[in-house]
C-alpha atoms as one frame of an Amber mdcrd trajectory, in Angstrom:
protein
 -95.588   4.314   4.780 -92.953   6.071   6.646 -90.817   3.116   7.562 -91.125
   2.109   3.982 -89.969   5.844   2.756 -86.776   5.468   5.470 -86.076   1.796
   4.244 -85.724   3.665   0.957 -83.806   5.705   1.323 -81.451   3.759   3.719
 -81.221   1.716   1.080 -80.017   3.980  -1.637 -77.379   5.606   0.725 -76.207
   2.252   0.766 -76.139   1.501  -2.780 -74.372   4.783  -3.351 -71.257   3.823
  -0.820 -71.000   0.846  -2.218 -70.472   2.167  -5.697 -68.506   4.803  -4.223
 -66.036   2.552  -2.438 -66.379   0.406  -5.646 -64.854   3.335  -8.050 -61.977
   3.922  -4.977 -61.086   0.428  -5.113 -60.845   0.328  -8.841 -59.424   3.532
  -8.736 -56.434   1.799  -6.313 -56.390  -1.086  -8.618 -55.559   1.357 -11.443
 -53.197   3.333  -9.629 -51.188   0.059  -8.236 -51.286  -1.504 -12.168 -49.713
   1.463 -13.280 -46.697   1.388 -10.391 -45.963  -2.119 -10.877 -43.520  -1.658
 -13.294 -41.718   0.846 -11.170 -41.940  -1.089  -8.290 -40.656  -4.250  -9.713
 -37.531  -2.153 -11.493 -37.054  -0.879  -7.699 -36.892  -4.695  -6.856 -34.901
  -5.011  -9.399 -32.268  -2.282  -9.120 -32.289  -2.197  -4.985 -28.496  -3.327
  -3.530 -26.874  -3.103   0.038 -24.780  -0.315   0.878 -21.124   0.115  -0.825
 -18.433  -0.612   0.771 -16.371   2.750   1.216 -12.690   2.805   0.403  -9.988
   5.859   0.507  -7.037   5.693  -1.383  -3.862   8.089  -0.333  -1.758   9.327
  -2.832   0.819  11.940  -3.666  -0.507  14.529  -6.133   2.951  16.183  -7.133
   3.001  14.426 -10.579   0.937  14.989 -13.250   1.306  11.282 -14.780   0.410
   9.991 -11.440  -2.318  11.665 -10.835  -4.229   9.911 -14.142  -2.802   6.648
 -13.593  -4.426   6.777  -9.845  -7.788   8.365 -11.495  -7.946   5.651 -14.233
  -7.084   2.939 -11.811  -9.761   3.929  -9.499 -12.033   4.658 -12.273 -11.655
   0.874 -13.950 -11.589  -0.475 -10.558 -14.953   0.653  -9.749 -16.361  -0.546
 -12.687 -15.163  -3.916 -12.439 -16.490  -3.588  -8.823 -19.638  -1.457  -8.192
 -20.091  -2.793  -4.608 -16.912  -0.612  -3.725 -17.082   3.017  -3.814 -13.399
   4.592  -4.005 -12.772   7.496  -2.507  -9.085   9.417  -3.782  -7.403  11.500
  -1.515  -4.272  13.537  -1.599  -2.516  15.542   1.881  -2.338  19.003   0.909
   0.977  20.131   0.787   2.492  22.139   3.245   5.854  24.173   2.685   9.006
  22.452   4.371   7.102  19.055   4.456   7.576  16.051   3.065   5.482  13.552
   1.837   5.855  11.323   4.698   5.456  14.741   6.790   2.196  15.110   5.669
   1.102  11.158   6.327   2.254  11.705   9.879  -0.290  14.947  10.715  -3.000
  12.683   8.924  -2.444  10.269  12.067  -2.427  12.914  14.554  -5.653  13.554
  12.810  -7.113   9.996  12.815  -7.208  10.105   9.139  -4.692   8.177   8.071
  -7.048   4.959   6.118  -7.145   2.841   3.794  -5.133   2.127   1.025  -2.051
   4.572   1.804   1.261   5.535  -0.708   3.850   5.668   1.477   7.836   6.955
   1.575   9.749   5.413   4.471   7.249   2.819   4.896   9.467   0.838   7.651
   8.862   3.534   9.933   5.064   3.569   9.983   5.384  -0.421  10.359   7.198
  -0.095  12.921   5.646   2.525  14.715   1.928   0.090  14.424   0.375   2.159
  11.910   0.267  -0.556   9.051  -1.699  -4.038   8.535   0.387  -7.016   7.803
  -0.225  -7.700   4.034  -2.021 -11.378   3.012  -0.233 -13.692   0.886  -2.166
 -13.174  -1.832  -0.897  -9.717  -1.920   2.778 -10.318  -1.080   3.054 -13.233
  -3.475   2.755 -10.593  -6.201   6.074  -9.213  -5.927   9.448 -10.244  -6.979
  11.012 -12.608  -4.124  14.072 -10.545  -3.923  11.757  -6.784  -3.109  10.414
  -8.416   0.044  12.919  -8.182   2.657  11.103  -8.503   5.427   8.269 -11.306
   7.076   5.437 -10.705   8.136   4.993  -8.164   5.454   3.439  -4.835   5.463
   4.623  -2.717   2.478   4.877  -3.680  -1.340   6.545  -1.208  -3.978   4.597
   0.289  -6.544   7.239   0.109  -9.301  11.108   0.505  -9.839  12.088   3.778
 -11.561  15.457   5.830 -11.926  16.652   9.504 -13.059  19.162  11.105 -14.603
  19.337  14.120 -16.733  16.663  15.122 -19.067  17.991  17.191 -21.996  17.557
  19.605 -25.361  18.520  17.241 -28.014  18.246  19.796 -30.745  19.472  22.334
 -28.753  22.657  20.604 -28.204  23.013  19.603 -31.891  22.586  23.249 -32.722
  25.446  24.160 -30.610  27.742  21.086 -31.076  27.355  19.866 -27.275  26.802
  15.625 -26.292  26.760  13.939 -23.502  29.004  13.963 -20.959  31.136  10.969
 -19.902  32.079  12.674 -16.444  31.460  15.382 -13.505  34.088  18.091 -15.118
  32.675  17.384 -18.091  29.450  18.178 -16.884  30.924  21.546 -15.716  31.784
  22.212 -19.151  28.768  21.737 -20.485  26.946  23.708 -17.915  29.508  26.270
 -18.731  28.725  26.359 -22.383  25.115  26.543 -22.369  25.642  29.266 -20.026
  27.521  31.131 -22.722  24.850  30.966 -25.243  22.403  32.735 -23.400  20.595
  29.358 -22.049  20.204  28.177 -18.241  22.081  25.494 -17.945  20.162  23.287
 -15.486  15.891  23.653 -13.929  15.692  22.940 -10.499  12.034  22.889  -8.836
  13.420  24.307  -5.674  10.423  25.012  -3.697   9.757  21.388  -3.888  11.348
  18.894  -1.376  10.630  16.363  -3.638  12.344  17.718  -6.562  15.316  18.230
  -4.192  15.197  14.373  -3.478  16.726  13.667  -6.992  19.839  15.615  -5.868
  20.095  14.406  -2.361  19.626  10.824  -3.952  22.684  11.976  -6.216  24.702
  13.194  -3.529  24.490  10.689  -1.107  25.199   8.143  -3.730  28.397   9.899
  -5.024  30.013  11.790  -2.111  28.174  10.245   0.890  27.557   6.204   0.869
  30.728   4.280   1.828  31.863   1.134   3.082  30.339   1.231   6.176  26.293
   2.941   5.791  26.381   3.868   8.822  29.507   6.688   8.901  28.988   9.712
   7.140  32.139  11.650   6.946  32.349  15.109   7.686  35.034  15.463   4.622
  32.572  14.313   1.870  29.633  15.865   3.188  31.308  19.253   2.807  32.947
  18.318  -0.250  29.290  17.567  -1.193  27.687  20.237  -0.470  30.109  22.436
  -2.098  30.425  21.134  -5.391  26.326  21.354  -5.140  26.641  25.142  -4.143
  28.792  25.929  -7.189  26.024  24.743  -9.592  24.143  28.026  -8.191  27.333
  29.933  -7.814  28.840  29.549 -11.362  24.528  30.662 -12.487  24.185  27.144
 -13.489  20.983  27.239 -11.645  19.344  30.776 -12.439  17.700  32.007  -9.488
  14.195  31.883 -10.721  14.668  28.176  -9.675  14.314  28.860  -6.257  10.639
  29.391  -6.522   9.549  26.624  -8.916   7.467  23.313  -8.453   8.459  19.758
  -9.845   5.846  19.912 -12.123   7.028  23.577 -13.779  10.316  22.463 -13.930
   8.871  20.513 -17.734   7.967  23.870 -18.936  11.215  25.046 -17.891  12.338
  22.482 -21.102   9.353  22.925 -23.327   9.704  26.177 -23.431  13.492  26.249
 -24.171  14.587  28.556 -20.917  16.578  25.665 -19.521  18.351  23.200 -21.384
  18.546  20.082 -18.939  16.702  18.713 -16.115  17.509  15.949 -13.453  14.701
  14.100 -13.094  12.699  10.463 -13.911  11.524   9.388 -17.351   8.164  10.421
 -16.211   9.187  13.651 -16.905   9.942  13.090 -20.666   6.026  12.390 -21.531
   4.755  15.601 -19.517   7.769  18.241 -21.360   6.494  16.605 -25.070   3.084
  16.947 -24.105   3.651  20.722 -23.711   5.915  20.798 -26.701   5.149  18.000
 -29.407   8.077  18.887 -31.227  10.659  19.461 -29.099  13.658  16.402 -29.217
  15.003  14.964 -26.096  18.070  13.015 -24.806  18.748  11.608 -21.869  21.836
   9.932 -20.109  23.331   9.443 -16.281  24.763  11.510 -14.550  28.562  10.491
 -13.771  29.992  11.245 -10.180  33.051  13.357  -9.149  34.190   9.835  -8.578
  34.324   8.579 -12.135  32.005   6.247 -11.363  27.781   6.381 -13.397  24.943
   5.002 -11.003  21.960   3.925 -12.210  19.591   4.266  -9.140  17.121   1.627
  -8.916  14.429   3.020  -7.005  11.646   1.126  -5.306  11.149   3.150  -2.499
   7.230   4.133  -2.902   5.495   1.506  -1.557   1.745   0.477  -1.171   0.501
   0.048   1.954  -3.037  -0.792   3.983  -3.688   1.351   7.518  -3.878  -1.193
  10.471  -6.927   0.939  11.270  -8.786  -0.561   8.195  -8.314  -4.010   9.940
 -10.798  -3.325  12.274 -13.692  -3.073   9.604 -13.046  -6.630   7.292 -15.452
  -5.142   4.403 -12.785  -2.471   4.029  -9.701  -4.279   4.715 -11.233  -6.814
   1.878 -12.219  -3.693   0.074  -8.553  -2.545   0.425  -6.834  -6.219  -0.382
  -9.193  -6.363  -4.333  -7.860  -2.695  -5.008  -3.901  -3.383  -4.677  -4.732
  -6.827  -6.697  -6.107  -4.275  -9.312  -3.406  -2.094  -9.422  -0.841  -5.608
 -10.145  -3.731  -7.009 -12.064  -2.781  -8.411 -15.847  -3.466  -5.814 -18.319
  -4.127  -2.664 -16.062  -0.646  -2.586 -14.246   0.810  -2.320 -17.453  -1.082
   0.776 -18.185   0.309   2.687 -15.503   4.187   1.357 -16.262   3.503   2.544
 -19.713   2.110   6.105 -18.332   4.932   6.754 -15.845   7.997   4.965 -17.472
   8.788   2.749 -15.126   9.463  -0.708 -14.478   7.506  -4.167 -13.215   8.184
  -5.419  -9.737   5.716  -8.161 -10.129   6.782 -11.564 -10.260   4.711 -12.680
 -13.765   5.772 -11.605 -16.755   4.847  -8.119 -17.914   4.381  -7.113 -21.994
   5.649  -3.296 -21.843   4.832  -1.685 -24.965   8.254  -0.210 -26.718   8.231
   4.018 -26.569  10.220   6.295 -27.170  11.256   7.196 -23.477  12.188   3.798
 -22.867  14.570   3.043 -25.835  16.184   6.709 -24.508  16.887   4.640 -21.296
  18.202   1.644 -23.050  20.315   3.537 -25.172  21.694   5.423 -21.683  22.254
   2.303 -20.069  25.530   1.221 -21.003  28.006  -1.236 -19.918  29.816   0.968
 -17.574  26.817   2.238 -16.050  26.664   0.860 -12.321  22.911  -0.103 -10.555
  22.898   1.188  -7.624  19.735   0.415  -5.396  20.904   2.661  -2.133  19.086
   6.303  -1.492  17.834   7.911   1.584  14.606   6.921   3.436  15.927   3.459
   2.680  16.408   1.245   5.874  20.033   2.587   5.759  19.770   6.040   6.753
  17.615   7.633   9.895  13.907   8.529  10.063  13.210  11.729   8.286  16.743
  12.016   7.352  15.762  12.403   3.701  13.333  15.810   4.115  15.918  17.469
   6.123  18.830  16.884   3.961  17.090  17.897   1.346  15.443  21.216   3.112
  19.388  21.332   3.623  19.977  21.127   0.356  17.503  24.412  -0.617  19.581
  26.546   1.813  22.909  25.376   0.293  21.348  26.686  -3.047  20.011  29.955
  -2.090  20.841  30.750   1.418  24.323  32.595   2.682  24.951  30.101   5.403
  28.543  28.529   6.117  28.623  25.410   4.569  30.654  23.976   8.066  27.475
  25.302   9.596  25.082  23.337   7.552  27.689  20.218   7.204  27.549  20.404
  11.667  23.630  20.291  11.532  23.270  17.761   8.569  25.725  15.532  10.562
  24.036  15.974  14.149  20.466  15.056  12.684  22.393  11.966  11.342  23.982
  10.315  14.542  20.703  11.570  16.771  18.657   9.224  13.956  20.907   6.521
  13.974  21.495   6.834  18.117  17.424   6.178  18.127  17.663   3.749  15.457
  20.085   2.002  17.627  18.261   1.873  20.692
């Protein structure tokens, strides 16, 4: 009776784990039927890692900065396996752009897709990847002087003087047709209470425009490689006298680039020399002011239009090493030239196609300002410094030069002696 009272019971134990483990089961069964969906759109949505890309760029212009952020943006979209990562040096006073891409490689971070000013020097010096074909074979035959290639220019732009077209109505001024008569003016606008010219001169970059200007109408002769002591101080006086004569108020000494378009907006200067780029960003800040614009004539008699191509795209040879990223690198610059979106950014900073297909730019107003400037005596003029012509690093310390002429005591001789020193050192190297 007791064995059959144990079997029993025995039994019902049993029964009762099996309908236990029964509901746990059914209970998993439930529980997995309700994560399939999930677990499918997991499936579903699961992809390898991104690729990561950094882009360098310059950040002293407004309009640049959105065309890079919309380029980047679209980019990404059109390519979600590549995550881009933007990047600008921070800028550091008495430096350069190219300065500041020189500590990033005594900081191993100079990668991937890099801007670059004086871009022969970093290929030479190893720090660039030779460009593909299908990158090279974008550009106009007669912008690629060199094979194997490891720079392409981003566009061609120019500058010239920015003005106050109702300002100069309202006091019966035009354009001038040469250097004295730009002294005139200056003079004039002086008179009635206005400063004459804005000058972002805490910005080496700013300062370019006029080094640019000076070298192409006191400095560049026959022979590129002589720079005679005669011009450069004739140079760098007739440059000291804008400041002198209050041309150039003093305030000027502490400005950016980019407050140098409220300098116009606002009406406390009357001209500016400076790119077309500059036009969008002053009637952004003041929809209804009117502008002009026209070259700048030399002491010479003669009007340059400067052609300049000198930023340049480039990919860091340390990218080569990792071919996801150096393919990574090769499909961004292909954007940037791509139909359709490198118009967008010739649109947004004024500038001109060096691609070799043909490029629909949409008609504005700052571009029939330039066609209207460009007239028949106006000479092109493709020559500035941190071109192949002039020495490394030439171009940052003329122009730091160029800040003390402006606002510093110093004895022009004295600057003129350094200025010409750093010259023959750079070419003596060049030379070697």
């Amino acid at each position: 009776m007791n064995t059959e009272k144990k079997k029993q019971r025995k039994h019902k134990i049993l029964k009762k784990q099996l309908l236990l483990g029964s509901g746990v089961l059914l209970l998993l069964l439930l529980l997995l039927f309700c994560l399939l969906p999930a677990l499918r759109q997991t499936e579903l949505t699961f992809s390898p890692p991104k690729t990561q890309l950094r882009v360098v760029y310059s950040e002293g212009d407004v309009r640049w900065i959105n065309s890079i952020e919309q380029t980047v943006e679209q980019f990404m979209q059109e390519n979600p396996d590549i995550e881009v990562q933007i990047f600008s040096p921070k800028e550091v006073e008495n430096q350069g752009f190219a300065d500041r891409l020189k500590a990033m490689i005594a900081q191993e971070e100079f990668y991937d897709v890099v801007e670059l000013r004086e871009a022969f020097a970093f290929a030479e010096a190893g720090y660039l990847a030779e460009l593909p074909e299908e990158l090279s074979s974008l550009i106009q035959e007669e912008r690629m002087l060199h094979s194997p290639c490891y720079s392409i220019p981003r566009y061609t732009t120019t500058r010239g003087v920015i003005y106050n077209r109702s300002l100069f109505q309202s006091l019966g001024l035009s354009e001038p047709k040469s250097w004295q008569e730009f002294l005139v003016l200056c003079d004039r606008l002086l008179q009635a209470g206005y400063n004459p010219i804005a000058v972002g001169g805490a910005d080496l970059w700013h300062m370019s425009f006029w080094g640019d200007y000076l070298y192409q109408n006191y400095l560049l002769g026959e022979n590129p490689r002589e720079l005679e002591h005669s011009q450069l101080i004739e140079a760098l006086s007739d440059f000291r006298k804008l400041s002198q004569n209050h041309y150039i108020a003093s305030r000027c000494q502490t400005l950016s680039d980019s407050q140098t378009a409220e300098e116009l907006a606002s009406e406390s200067s009357a001209m500016l020399y400076s790119g077309p780029w500059m036009i969008g960003q002053i009637q952004d800040l003041n929809p209804k002011i009117e502008l002009g614009f026209f070259y700048l004539s030399g002491k010479n008699g003669k009007t340059y239009m400067e052609l300049d191509d000198s930023v340049e795209w480039g990919i860091a040879a340390e990218s080569k090493n990792d071919p996801a990223r150096f393919a990574a690198a090769v499909r961004f610059l292909k954007f940037f030239y791509s139909e359709g979106h490198y118009e967008q950014v010739l649109s947004n900073m004024s500038a001109d196609s060096v691609v070799r297909r043909k490029v629909q730019i949409e008609e504005t107003e700052t571009r029939r300002l330039l066609s209207a400037a460009n007239q028949e005596n106006i000479l092109p003029c493709d020559a500035f410094l941190g071109d192949e012509a002039t020495p490394e690093g030439f171009r940052n310390f003329f122009n730091q030069k160029l800040q003390e002429v402006l606002w510093e005591n110093r004895s022009l001789e004295e600057i003129a002696k350094e200025v010409k020193e750093y010259w023959e050192e750079g070419y003596a190297q060049m030379e070697k």
